[in-house]
C-alpha positions as CSV (number, residue, x, y, z in Angstrom):
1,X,-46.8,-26.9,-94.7
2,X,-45.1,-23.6,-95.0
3,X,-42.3,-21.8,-96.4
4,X,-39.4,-20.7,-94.0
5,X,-36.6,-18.0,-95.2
6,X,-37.5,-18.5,-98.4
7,X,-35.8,-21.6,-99.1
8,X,-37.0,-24.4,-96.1
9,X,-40.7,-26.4,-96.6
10,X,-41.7,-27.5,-93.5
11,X,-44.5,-30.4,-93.0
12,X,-46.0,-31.4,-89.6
13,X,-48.8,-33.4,-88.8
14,X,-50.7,-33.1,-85.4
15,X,-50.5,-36.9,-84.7
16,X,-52.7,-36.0,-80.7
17,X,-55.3,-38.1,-82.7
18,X,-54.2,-40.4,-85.3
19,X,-50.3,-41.0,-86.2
20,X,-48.7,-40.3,-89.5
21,X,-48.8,-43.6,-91.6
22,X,-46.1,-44.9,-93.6
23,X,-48.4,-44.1,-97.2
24,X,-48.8,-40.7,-95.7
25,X,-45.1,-40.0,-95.5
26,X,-44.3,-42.0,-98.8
27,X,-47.0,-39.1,-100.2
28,X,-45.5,-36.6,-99.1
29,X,-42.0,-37.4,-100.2
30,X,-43.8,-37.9,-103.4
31,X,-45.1,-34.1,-103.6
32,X,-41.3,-32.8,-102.2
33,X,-39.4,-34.4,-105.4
34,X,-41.9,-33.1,-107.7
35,X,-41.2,-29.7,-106.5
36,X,-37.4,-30.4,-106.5
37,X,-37.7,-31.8,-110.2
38,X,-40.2,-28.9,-110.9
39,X,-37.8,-26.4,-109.8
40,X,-34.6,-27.7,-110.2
41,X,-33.7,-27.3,-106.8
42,X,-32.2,-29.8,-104.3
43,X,-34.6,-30.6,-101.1
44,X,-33.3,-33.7,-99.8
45,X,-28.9,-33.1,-100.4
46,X,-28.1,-34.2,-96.6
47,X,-24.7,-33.4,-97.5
48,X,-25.0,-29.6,-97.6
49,X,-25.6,-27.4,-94.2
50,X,-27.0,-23.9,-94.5
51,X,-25.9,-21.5,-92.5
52,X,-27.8,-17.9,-91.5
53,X,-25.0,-15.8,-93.1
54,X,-25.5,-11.8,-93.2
55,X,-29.6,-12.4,-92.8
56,X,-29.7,-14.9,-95.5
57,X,-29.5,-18.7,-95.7
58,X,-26.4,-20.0,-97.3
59,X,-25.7,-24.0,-98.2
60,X,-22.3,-25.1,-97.7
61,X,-21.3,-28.7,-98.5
62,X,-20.5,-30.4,-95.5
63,X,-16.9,-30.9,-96.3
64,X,-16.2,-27.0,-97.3
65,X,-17.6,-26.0,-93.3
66,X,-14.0,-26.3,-91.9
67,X,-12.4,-23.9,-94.7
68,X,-15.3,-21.6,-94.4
69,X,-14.2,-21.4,-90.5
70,X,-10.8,-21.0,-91.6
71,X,-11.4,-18.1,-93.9
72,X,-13.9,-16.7,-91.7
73,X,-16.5,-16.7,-93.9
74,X,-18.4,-18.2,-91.0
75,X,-17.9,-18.4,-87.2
76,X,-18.4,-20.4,-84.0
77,X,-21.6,-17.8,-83.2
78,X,-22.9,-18.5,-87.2
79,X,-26.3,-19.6,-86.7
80,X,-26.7,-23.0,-88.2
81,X,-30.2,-24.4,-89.3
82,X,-30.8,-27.5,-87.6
83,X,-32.5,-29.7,-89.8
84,X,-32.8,-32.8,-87.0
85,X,-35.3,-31.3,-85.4
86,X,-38.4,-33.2,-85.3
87,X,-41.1,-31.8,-83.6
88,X,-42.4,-28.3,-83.1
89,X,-41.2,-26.7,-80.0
90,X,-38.0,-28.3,-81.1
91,X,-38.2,-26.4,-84.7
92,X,-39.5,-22.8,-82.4
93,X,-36.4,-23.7,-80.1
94,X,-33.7,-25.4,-81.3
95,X,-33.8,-25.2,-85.0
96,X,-31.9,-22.4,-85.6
97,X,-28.6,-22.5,-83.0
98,X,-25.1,-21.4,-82.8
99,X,-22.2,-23.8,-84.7
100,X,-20.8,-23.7,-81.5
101,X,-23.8,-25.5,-79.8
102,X,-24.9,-27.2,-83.0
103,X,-24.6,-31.0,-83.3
104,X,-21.7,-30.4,-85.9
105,X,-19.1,-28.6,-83.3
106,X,-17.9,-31.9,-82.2
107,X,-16.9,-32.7,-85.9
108,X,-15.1,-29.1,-86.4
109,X,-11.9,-27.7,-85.3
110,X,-13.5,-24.2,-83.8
111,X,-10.4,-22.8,-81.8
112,X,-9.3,-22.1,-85.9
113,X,-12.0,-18.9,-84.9
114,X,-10.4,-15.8,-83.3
């Protein structure tokens, strides 16, 4: 486990020799909403995306992303934290991407971006 940007806790398990079991996830979503109800913080809101805005992470709600284009607040080359990344040379690759090759460009209007 480890703490990326300040803000992302990333588990993996090495599964070469045994897989992760169903208990073993249950556990660990366990842990993860104790921390979010230790710290008031919110780990598992699917509805937000966080964007890498001026060297810092910044959550938008999902349906305030098109306005924040609009306002140019962000832009198609914003780097946008993919959090369906599931293994690790995906997370060292992919996870952080441009908006413009993220999987949320098909759901934006990006020409709005000058």
């Amino acid at each position: 486990a480890g703490l990326l940007f300040h803000r992302f806790i990333v588990l993996m398990a090495d599964e070469s020799m045994l897989e992760v079991s169903g208990c073993s996830i249950d556990s660990s979503v366990r842990i993860l909403k104790s921390i979010e109800r230790q710290y008031e913080a919110q780990l598992f809101d699917r509805l937000s995306i966080t964007f890498l805005v001026k060297d810092t992470p910044e959550a938008l709600p999902m349906n305030q992303v098109q306005y924040a284009l609009e306002k140019g607040y962000i832009n198609s080359d914003t780097l946008l934290f993919n959090n369906l990344v599931s293994t690790k040379k995906e997370l060292l690759e992919h996870w952080l991407q441009p908006l413009s090759k993220s999987w949320l460009s098909s759901r934006l209007d990006l020409k709005v971006v000058g």
